[in-house]
C-alpha positions as CSV (number, residue, x, y, z in Angstrom):
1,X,0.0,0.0,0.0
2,X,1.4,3.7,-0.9
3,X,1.6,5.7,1.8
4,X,-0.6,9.2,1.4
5,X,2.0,12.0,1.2
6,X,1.6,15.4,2.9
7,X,0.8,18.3,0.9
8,X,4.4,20.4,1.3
9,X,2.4,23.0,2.7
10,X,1.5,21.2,6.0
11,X,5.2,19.7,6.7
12,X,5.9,20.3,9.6
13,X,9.6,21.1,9.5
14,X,8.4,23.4,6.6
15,X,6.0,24.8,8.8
16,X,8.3,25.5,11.8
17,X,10.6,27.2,9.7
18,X,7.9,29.5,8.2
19,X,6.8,30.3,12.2
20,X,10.7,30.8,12.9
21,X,10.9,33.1,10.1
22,X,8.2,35.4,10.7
23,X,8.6,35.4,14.5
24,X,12.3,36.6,13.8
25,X,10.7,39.4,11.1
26,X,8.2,40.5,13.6
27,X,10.9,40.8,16.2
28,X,13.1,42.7,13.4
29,X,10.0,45.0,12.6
30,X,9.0,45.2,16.6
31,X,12.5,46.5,17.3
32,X,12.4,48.6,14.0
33,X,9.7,50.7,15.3
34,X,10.3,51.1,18.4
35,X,13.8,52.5,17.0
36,X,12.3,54.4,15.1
37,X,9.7,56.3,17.5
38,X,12.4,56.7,19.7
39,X,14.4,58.9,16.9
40,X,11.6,60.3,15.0
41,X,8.4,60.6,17.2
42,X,6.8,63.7,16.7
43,X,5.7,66.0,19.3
44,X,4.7,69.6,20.1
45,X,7.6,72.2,20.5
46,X,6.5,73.1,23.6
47,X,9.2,71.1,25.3
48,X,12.2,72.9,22.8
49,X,10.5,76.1,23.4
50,X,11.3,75.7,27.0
51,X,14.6,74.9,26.1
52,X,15.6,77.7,23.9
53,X,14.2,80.4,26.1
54,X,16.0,78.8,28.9
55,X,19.5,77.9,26.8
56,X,19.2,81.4,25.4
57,X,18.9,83.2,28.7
58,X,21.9,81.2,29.7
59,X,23.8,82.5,26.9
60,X,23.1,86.2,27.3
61,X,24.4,85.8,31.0
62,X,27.3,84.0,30.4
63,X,28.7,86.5,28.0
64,X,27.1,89.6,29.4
65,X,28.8,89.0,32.6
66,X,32.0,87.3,31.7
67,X,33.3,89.5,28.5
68,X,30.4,92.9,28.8
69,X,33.3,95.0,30.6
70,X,36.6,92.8,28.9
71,X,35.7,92.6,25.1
72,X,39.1,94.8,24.2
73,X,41.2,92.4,26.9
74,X,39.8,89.1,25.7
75,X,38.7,89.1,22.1
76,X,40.9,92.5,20.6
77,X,44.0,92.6,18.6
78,X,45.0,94.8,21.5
79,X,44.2,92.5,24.3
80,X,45.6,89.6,26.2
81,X,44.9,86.6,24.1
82,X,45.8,83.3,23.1
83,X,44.7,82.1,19.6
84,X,43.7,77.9,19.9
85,X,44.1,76.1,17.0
86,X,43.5,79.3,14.2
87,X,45.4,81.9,13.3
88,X,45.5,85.5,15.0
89,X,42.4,87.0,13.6
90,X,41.5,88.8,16.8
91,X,40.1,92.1,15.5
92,X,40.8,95.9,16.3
93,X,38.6,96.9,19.9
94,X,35.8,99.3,17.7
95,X,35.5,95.8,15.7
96,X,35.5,93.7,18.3
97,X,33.0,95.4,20.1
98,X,30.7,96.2,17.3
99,X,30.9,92.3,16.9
100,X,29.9,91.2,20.7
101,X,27.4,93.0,20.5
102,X,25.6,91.9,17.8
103,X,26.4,88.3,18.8
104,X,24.3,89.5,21.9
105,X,21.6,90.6,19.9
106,X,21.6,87.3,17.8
107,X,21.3,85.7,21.0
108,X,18.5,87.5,22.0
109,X,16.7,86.9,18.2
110,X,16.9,83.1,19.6
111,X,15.6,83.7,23.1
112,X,12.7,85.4,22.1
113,X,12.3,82.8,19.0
114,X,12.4,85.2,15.9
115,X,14.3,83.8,12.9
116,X,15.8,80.9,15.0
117,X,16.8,78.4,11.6
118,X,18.8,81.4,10.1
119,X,20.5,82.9,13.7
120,X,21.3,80.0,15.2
121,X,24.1,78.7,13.1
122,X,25.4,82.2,13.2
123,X,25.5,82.2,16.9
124,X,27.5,79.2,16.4
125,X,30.0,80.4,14.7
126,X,30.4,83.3,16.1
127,X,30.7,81.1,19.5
128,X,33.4,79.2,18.2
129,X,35.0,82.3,16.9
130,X,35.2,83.0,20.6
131,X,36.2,79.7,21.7
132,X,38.7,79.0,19.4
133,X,40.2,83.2,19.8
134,X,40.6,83.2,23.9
135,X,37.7,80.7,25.6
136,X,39.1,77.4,24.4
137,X,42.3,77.8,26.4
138,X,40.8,76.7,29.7
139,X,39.4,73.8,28.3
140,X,36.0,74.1,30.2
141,X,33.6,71.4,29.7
142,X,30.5,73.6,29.7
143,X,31.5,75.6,26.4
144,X,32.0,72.5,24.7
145,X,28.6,71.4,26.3
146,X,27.2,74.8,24.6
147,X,28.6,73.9,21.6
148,X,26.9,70.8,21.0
149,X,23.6,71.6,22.1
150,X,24.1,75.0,19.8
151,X,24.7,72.1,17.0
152,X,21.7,70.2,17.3
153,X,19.8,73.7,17.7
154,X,20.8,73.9,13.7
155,X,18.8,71.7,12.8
156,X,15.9,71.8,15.4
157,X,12.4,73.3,15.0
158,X,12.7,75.7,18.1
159,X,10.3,78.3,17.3
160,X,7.2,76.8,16.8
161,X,5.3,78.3,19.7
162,X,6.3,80.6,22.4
163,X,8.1,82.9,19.9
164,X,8.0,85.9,17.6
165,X,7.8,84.2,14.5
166,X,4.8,81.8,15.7
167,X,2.9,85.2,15.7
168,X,3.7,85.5,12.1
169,X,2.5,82.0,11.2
170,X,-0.8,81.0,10.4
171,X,-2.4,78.6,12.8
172,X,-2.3,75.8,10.8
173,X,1.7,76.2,10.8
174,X,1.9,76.7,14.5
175,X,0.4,73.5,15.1
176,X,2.7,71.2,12.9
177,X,4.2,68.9,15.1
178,X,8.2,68.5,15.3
179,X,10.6,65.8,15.3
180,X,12.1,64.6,18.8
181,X,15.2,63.1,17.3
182,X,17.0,66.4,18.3
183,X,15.9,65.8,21.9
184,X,17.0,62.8,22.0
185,X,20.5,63.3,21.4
186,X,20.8,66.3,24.1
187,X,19.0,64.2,26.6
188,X,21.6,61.5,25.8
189,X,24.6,64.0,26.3
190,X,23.5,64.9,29.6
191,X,22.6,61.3,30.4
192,X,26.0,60.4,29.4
193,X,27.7,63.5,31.0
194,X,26.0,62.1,34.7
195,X,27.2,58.4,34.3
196,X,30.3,59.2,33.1
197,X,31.3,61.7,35.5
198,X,30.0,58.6,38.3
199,X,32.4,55.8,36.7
200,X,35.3,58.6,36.5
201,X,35.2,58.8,40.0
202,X,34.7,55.5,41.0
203,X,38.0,54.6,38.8
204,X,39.8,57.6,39.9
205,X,42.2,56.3,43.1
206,X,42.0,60.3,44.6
207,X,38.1,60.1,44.5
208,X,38.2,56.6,46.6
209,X,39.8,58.7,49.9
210,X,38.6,61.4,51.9
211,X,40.7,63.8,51.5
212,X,39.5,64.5,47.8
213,X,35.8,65.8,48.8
214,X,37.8,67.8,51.9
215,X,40.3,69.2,48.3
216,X,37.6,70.4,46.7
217,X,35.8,72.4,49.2
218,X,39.9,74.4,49.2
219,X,40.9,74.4,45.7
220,X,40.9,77.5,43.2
221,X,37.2,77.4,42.5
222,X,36.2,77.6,45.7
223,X,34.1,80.1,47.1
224,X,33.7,81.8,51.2
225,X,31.0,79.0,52.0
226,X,33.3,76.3,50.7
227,X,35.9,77.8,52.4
228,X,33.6,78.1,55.5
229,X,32.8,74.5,55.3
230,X,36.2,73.3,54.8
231,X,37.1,73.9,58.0
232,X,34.7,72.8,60.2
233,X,36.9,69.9,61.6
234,X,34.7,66.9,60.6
235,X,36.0,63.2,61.0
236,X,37.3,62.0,57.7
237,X,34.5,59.1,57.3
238,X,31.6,62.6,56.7
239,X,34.1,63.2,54.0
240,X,34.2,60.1,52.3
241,X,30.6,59.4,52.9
242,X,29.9,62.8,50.7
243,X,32.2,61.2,48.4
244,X,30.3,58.0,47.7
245,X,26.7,59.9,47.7
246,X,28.1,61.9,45.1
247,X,29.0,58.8,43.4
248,X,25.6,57.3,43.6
249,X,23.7,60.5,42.9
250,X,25.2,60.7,39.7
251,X,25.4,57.0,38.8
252,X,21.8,57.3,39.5
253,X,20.9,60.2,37.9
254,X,20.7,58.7,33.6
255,X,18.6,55.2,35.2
256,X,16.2,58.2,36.6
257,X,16.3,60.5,33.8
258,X,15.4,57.2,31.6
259,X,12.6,56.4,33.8
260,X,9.3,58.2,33.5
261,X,8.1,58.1,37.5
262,X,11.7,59.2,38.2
263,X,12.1,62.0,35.5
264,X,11.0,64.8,37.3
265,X,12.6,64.1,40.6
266,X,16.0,63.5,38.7
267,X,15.4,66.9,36.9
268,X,14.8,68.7,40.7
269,X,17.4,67.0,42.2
270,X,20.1,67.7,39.1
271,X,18.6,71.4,39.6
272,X,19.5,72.3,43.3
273,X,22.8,69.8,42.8
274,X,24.0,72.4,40.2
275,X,22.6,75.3,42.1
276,X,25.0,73.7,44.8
277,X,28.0,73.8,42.9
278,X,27.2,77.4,42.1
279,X,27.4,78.3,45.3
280,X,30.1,76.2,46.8
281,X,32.6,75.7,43.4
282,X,31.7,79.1,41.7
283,X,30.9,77.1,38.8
284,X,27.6,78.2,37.5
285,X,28.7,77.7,33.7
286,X,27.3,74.1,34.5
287,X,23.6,75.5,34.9
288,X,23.5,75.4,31.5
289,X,23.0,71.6,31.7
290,X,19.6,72.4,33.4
291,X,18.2,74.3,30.3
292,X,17.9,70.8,29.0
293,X,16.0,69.5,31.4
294,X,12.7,70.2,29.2
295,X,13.8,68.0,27.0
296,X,13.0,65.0,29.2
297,X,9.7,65.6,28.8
298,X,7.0,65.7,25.8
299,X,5.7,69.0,24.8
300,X,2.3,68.5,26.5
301,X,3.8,68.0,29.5
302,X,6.1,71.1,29.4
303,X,3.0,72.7,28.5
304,X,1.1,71.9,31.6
305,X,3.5,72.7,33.7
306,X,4.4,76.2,32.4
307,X,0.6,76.7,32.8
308,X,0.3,76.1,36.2
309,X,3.2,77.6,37.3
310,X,1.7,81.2,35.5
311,X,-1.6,80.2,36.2
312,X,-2.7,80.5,32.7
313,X,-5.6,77.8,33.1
314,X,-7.1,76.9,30.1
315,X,-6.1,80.4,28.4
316,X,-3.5,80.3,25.4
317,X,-0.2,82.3,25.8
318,X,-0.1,85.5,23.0
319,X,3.4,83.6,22.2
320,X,1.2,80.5,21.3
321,X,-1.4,78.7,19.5
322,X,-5.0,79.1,20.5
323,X,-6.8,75.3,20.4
């Protein structure tokens, strides 16, 4: 008797493989898509509003109260300068002035949001003009912070609401929704900036004592109150146990940042940790970190959140949108 063959389409080695197949596609187009709303979601600018009002205000600060009364001794032929990696192009002092301050008022176009796509990659410029002329020879890691988050501004839709020009757009415009991929990358930077500034440390043999924490509260950056605190005489173990909360506090800080409970308890606490080092270190160049902060979150919630704080309610901002 001839045994019945299978049709080829019910074999089940045949069939396993099909199964295997499209289990592995739908994990490969599962993963795809996930990738790719992570990258190119779209949101409201509500969120990079926040952030270029806040990055922009940081700006105007830094230069109007570092280089306002030194433009001649910092960025002038006639000055005390030190070219870094480009020639000597420092300009005469009426030059140099005319061209701070119009780098101040292109600064202020992107604060207030008018013509952000055209001024901010001339604010760039002009900022590495001045890092490259005289900043870049203290090797600071908060220019270099500005400089990249001045990059990604390039080519991020920062004006949509809460600016000038969204008063010039008609409503349909104002309401287009942006791309988050530009978020994403800051947000990574500063993730990466927290957890790498936790595993220096816990490599770093001077951070692993007590007398490092005690160092810092006495070295050049110091300020009075660090100076003040310094010398309380406190056992060593206070010292080391500020050490290692340091450590964890910014270990901790990406995994909470990552996390949506967490998020805006890691933005607070990042906030007054900065504000701390302000104070204490006379290092408030690293505030500028916190103008990212916004970025954590989705427009919407940005948008809440500016509204209660104002107590706008249910009322649209002039700067905004009506819905």
């Amino acid at each position: 008797m001839t045994p019945t063959k299978m049709p080829s389409g019910s074999d089940p080695a045949k069939t396993a493989a099909t199964a295997h197949t499209l289990g592995g596609a739908g994990f490969f187009q599962k993963w795809t898509t996930h990738w790719n709303e992570f990258w190119f979601a779209r949101d409201s600018g509500y969120a990079f509003a926040l952030f270029r009002i806040l990055f922009g205000l940081y700006i105007l600060a830094y230069f109007l109260i570092s280089f306002a009364g030194s433009v001649t001794l910092e960025f002038s032929n006639q000055g005390i300068y030190s070219p870094f990696r480009i020639p000597d192009i420092a300009l005469p002092p009426v030059a140099a002035g005319i061209l701070f301050w119009f780098f101040i008022i292109l600064v202020t176009s992107f604060t207030v949001g008018f013509m952000t796509r055209i001024v901010t990659p001339m604010i760039l410029t002009l900022f590495l003009y001045y890092y490259f002329l005289s900043t870049g020879v203290r090797d600071c890691a908060y220019d270099r912070l500005t400089i990249l988050f001045l990059g990604t501004s390039c080519l991020a839709d920062l004006d949509r609401v809460w600016s000038i020009t969204a008063l010039t757009r008609p409503p349909g415009a104002r309401n287009v929704r942006v791309w988050r991929w530009g978020a994403r990358l800051i947000t990574l930077q500063i993730m990466f900036l927290y957890g790498g500034a936790a595993v220096f440390k816990m490599v770093d043999p001077a951070w692993r004592e007590a007398g490092m924490m005690k160092y810092t509260f006495c070295n050049m950056w110091a300020t009075p109150p660090a100076f003040w605190f310094a010398r309380i005489p406190l056992p060593p173990w206070v010292h080391l146990a500020m050490t290692i909360s340091v450590v964890i506090f910014e270990f901790w800080l990406p995994f909470a940042f990552a996390i949506r409970r967490f998020r805006l308890w890691a933005a607070i606490s990042a906030a007054l940790f900065h504000l701390q080092i302000a104070v204490l270190l006379n290092v408030p160049e690293f505030l500028v970190c916190v103008t990212t902060y916004p970025l954590f979150f989705t427009g919407e919630e940005v948008r809440s959140a500016v509204a209660k704080i104002l107590g706008w309610g249910r009322k649209s901002s002039s700067l905004e949108p009506s819905r």
